[in-house]
C-alpha positions as CSV (number, residue, x, y, z in Angstrom):
1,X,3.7,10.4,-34.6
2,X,0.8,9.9,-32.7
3,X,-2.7,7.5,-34.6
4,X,-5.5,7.5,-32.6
5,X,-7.8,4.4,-32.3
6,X,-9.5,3.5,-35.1
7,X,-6.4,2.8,-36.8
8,X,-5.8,-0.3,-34.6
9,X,-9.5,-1.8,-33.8
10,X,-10.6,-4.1,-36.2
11,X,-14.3,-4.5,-34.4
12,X,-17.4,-3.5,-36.4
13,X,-18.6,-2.2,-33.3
14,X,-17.2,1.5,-32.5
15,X,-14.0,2.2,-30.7
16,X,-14.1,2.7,-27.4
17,X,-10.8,4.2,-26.9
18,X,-11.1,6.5,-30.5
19,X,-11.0,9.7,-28.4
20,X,-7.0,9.1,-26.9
21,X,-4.1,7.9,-29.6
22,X,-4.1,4.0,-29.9
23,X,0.0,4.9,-30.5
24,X,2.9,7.2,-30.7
25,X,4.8,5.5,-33.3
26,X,5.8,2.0,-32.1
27,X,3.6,0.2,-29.8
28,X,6.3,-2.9,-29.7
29,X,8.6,-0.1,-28.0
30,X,5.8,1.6,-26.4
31,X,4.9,-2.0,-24.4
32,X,8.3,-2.7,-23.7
33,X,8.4,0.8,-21.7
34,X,5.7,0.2,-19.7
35,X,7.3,-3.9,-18.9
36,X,10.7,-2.4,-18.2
37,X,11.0,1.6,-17.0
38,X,7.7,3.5,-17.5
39,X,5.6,5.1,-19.8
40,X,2.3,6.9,-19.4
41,X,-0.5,6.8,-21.1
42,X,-4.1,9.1,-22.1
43,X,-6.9,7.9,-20.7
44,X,-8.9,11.4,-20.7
45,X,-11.3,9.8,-22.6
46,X,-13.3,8.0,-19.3
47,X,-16.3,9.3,-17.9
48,X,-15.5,10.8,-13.8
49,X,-18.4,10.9,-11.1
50,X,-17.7,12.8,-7.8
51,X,-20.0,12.0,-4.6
52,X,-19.9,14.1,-2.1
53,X,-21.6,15.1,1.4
54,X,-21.8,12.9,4.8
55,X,-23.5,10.2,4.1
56,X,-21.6,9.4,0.8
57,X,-19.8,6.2,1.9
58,X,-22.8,4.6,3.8
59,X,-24.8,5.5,0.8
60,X,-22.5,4.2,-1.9
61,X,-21.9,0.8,0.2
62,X,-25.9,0.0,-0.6
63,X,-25.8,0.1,-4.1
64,X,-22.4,-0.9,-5.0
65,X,-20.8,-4.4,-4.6
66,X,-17.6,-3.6,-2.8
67,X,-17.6,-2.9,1.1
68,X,-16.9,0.9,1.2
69,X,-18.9,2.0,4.3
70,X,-15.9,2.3,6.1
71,X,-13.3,2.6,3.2
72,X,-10.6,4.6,5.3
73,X,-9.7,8.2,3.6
74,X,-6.8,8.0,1.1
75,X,-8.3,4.9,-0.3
76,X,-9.3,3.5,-3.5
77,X,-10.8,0.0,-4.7
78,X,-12.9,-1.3,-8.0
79,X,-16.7,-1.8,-7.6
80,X,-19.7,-2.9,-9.8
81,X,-23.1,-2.3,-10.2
82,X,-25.4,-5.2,-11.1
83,X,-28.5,-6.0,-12.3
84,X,-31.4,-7.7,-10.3
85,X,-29.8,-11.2,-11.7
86,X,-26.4,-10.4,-10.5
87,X,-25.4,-9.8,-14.3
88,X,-22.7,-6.9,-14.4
89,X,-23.6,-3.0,-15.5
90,X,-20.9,-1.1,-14.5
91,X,-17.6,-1.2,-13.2
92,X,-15.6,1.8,-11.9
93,X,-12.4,2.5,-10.0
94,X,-13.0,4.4,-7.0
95,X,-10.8,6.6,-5.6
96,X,-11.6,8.2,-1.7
97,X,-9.8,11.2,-0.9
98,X,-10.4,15.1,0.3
99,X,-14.0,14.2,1.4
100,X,-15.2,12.9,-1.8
101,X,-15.5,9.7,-3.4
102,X,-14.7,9.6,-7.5
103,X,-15.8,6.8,-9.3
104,X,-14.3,6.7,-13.3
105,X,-15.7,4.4,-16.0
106,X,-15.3,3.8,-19.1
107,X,-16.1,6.6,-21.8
108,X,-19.7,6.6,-22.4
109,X,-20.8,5.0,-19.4
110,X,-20.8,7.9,-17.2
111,X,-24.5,9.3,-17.9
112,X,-26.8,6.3,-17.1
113,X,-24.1,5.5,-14.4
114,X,-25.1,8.7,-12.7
115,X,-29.0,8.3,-13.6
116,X,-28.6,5.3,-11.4
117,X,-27.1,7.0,-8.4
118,X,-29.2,10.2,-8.6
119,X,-32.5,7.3,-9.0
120,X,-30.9,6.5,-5.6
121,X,-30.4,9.3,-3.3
122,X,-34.0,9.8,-1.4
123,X,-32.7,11.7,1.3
124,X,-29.2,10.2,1.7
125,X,-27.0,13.6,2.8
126,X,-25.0,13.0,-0.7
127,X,-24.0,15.6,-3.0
128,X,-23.6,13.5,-6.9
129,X,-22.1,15.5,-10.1
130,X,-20.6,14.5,-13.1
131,X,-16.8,15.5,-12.7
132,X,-15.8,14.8,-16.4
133,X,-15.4,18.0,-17.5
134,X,-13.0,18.8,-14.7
135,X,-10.4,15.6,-14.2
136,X,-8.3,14.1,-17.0
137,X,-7.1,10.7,-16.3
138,X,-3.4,9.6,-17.0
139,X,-1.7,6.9,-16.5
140,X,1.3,5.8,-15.6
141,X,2.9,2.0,-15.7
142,X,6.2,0.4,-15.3
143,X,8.7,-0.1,-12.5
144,X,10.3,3.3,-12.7
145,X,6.6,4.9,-11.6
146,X,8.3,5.8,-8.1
147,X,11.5,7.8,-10.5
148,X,9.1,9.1,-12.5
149,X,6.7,10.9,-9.9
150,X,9.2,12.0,-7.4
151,X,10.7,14.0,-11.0
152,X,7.3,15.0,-11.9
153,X,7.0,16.2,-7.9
154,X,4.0,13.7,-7.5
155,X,3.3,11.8,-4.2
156,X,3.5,8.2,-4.7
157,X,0.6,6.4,-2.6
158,X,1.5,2.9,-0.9
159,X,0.4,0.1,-3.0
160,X,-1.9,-1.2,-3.7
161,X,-5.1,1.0,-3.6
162,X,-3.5,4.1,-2.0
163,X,-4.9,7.8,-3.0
164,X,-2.9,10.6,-2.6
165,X,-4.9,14.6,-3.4
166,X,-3.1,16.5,-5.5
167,X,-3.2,20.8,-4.3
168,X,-4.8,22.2,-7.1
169,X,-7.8,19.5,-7.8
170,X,-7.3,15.4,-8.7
171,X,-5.6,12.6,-7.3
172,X,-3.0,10.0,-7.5
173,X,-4.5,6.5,-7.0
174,X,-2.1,3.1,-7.2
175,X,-3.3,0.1,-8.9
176,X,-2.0,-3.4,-9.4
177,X,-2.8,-3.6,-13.1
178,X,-1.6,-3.2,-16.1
179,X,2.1,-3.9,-14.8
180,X,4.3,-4.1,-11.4
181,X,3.6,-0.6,-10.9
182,X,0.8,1.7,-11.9
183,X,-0.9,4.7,-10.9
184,X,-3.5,6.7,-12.2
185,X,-3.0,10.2,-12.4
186,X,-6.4,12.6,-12.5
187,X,-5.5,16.0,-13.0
188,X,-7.5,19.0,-14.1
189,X,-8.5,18.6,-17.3
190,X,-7.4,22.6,-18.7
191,X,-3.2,21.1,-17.2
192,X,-3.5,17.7,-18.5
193,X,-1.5,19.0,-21.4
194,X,1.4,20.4,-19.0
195,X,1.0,17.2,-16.8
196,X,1.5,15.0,-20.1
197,X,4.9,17.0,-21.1
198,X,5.9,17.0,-16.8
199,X,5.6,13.4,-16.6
200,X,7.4,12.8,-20.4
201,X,9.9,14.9,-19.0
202,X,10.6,13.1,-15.7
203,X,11.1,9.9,-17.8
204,X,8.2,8.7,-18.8
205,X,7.7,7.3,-22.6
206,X,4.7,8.7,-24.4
207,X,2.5,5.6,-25.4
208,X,-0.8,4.5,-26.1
209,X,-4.0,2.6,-25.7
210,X,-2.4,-0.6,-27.7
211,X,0.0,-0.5,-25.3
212,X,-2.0,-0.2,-22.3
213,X,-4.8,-3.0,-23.5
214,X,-1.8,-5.5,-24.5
215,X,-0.6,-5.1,-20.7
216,X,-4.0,-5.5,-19.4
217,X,-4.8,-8.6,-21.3
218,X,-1.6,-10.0,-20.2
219,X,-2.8,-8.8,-16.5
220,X,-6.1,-10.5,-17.4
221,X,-7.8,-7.8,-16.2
222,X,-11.4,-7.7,-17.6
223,X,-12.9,-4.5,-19.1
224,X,-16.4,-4.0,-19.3
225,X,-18.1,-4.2,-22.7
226,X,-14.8,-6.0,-24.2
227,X,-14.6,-9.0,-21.7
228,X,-17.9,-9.1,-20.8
229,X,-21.1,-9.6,-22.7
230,X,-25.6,-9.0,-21.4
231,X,-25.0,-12.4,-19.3
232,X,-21.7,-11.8,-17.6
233,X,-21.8,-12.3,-13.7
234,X,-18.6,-11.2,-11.6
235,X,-17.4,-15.1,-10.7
236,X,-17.0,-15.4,-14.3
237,X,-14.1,-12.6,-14.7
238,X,-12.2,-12.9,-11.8
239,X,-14.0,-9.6,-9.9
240,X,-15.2,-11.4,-6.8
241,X,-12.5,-9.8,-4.4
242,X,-11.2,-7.2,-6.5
243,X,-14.5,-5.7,-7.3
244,X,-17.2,-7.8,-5.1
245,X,-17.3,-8.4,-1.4
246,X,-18.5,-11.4,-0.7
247,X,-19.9,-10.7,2.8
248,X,-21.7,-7.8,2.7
249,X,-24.8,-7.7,1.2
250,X,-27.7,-5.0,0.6
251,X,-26.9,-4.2,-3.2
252,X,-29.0,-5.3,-5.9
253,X,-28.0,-8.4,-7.4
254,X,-26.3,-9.9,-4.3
255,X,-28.5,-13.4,-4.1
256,X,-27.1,-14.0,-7.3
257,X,-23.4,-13.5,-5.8
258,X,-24.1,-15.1,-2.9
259,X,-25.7,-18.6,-4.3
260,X,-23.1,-19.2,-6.8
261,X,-20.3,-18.1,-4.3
262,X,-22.1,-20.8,-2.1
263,X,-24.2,-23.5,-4.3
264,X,-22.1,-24.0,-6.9
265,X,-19.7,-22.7,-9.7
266,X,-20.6,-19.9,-12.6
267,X,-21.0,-21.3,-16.0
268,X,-18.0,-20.2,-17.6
269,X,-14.8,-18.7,-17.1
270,X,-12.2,-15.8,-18.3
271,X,-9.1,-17.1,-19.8
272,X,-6.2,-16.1,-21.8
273,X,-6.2,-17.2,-25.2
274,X,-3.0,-18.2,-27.6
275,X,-3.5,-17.5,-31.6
276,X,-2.1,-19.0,-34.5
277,X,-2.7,-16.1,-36.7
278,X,-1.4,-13.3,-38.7
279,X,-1.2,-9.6,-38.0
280,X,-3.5,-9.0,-40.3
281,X,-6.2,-11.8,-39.3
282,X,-6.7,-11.5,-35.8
283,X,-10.3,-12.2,-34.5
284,X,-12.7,-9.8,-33.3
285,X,-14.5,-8.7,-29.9
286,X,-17.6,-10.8,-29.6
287,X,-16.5,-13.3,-32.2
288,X,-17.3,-17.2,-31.3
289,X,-15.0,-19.4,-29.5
290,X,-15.5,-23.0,-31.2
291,X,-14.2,-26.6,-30.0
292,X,-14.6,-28.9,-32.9
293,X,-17.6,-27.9,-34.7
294,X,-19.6,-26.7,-31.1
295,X,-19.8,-22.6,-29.9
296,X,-18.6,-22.7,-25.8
297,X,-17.3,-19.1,-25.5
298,X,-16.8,-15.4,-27.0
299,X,-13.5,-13.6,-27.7
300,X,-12.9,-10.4,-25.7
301,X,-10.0,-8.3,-25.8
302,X,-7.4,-9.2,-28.8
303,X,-4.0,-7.5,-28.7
304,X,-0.9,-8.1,-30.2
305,X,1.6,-8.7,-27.3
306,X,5.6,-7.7,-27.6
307,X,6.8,-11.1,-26.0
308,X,3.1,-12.9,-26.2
309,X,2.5,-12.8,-29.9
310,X,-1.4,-12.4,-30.5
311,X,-3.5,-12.9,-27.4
312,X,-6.8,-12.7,-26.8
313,X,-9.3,-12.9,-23.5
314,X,-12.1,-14.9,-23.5
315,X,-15.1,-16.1,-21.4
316,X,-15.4,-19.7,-22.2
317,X,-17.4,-22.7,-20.7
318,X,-17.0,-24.2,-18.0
319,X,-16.7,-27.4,-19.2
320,X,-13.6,-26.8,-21.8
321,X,-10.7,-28.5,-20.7
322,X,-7.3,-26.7,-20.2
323,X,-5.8,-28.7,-23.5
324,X,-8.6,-28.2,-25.7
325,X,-7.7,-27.4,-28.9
326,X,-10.1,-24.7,-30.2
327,X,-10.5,-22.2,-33.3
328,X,-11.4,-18.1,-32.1
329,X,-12.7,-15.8,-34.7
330,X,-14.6,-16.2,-37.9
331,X,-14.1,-17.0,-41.2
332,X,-11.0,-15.2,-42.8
333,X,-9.9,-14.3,-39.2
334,X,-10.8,-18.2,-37.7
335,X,-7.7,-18.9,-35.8
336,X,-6.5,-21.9,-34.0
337,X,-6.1,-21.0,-30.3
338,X,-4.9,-22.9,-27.1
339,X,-5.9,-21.8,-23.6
340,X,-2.5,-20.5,-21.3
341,X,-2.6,-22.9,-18.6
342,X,-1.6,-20.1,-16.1
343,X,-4.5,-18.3,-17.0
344,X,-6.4,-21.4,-15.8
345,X,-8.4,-21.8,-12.3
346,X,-9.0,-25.9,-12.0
347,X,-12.3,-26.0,-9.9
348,X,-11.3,-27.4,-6.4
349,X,-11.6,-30.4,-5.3
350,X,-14.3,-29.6,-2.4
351,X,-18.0,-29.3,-2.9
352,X,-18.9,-25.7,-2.7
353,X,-19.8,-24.7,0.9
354,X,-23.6,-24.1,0.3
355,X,-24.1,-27.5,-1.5
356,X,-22.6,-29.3,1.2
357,X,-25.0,-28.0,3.8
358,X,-27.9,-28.4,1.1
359,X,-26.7,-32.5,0.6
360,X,-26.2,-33.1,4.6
361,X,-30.2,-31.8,4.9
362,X,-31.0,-34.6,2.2
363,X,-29.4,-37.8,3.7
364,X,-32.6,-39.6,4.8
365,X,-32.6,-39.8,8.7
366,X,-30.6,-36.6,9.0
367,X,-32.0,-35.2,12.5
368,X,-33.3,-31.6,12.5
């Protein structure tokens, strides 16, 4: 059986993974496939950008936050796109291969993506289309990935950003979330049926989005528009690295980046939330986050894990303390939840770089 998402989101807000099935039968089984051998997964729903022509890499290194300029062919990464005040506005997995650059985001995000880029070319030698319509994106988790492709007749890039071109059209990128191993497969869109029953047939389990998002969340890998909210900066997710290089600059919000990188620390930080609560009582995307009777964060993702239990995401302050004992969710679905330590970056010990400098220049008699 196969139930597509609204079936499994609980959020008032629409589904963003409605267009793929949320299951095919028993997510429990689904996410143990994925932990343990492999299982693959439709993700046909995000939006695809292609960027070709010369230029495209030194164009695509000004206006996105990861250093690409010299991203070596065969190569993919994450990058973001940011508002003037650093805040976060897209976020795509980029994939370099064949003498073009594809950049997939989330479903819906594709269009004003693109109106960005296209806003952006001037006389850059860059060729931009939306490639939607003619890649599917599958993909496949688990440590039997390597089984599974070499069955399917797939090549298996080196980990963990490797591309491989596929003859035909599409690409097999590597990535390091949602489980030990995981590659996403982007195939035509008019074979992703044949693809689907190849890669079932080399031993992959059919599963779905719930099983994809619990391994994710366990990952704590953000996702845009679940993990993030209007305010979110990258420091507060854990992107800086993954998705932000810290010494280039020449993108729009990189003062931001670079002065809380160097001054001081973001206001609040992503962590993975424990729930007392019920199957059927689960708090919400965008719910509060309370300690004691005060708001200081906002549930993202919330998944039932096989080995977890409920879980959740959540961008909390700051100032919250690794023991606090707080309540996620309203109402009917209030639940007590504890933060996982392990999900929990103390702040060092050492003043930030920046605010070092900026205190030596304030001792009185400091020479100049």
């Amino acid at each position: 059986m196969t139930t597509s998402g609204p079936e499994h989101d609980t959020d008032e807000t629409p589904d963003p993974d409605a267009a793929v099935p949320a299951h095919h039968g028993d997510p429990p089984a689904e996410q143990r496939a994925m932990a343990r051998s492999a299982a693959v997964v439709d993700r046909s729903h995000r939006d695809v950008l292609a960027v070709a022509g010369d230029e495209r890499l030194s164009w695509l290194h000004l206006l996105l936050t990861q250093h690409v300029s010299e991203l070596p062919p065969d190569t993919g990464t994450e990058a973001l796109v940011l508002d003037g005040q650093g805040r976060v506005l897209h976020h795509m997995a980029v994939a370099s291969t064949g003498g073009t650059v594809y950049l997939d985001t989330e479903s819906g995000e594709g269009a004003a993506l693109l109106d960005y880029l296209r806003k952006m070319v001037f006389w850059s030698a860059v060729e931009l289309r939306d490639a939607t319509a003619e890649l599917a994106v599958l993909s496949v988790v688990g440590p039997e990935v390597p089984a599974v492709l070499e069955k399917a007749g797939l090549p298996l890039p080196p980990a963990p950003h490797g591309v491989a071109g596929l003859e035909g059209g599409g690409f097999v990128r590597r990535t390091p979330w949602p489980g030990r191993d995981a590659v996403d497969v982007a195939v035509p869109r008019d074979a992703k049926d044949t693809w689907w029953s190849t890669l079932t047939a080399a031993g992959a389990r059919a599963a779905g989005t719930m099983a994809f998002e619990a391994l994710r969340v366990e990952s704590r890998a953000p996702r845009l528009h679940r993990d993030t909210d209007e305010r979110t900066i990258p420091h507060e997710v854990g992107w800086i690295g993954p998705a932000v290089h810290l010494t280039k600059g020449c993108y729009r919000g990189q003062e931001t980046v670079a002065r809380v990188a160097n001054l001081g620390r973001p206001p609040r930080r992503q962590v993975l939330l424990h729930l007392d609560a019920g199957d059927e009582d689960l708090p919400r995307t965008g719910d509060p986050v309370h300690r004691g009777d005060r708001q200081v964060g906002r549930v993202g993702t919330v998944v039932q894990h096989h080995e977890l239990g409920p879980v959740a995401l959540a961008l909390v302050k700051r100032s919250v303390p690794v023991d606090a004992e707080l309540t996620a969710g309203l109402e009917e679905r209030a639940s007590p939840a504890s933060i996982d330590p392990d999900s929990y970056e103390a702040d060092p010990d050492r003043t930030p770089p920046g605010r070092a400098v900026r205190g030596q220049a304030a001792r009185p008699g400091r020479r100049t």
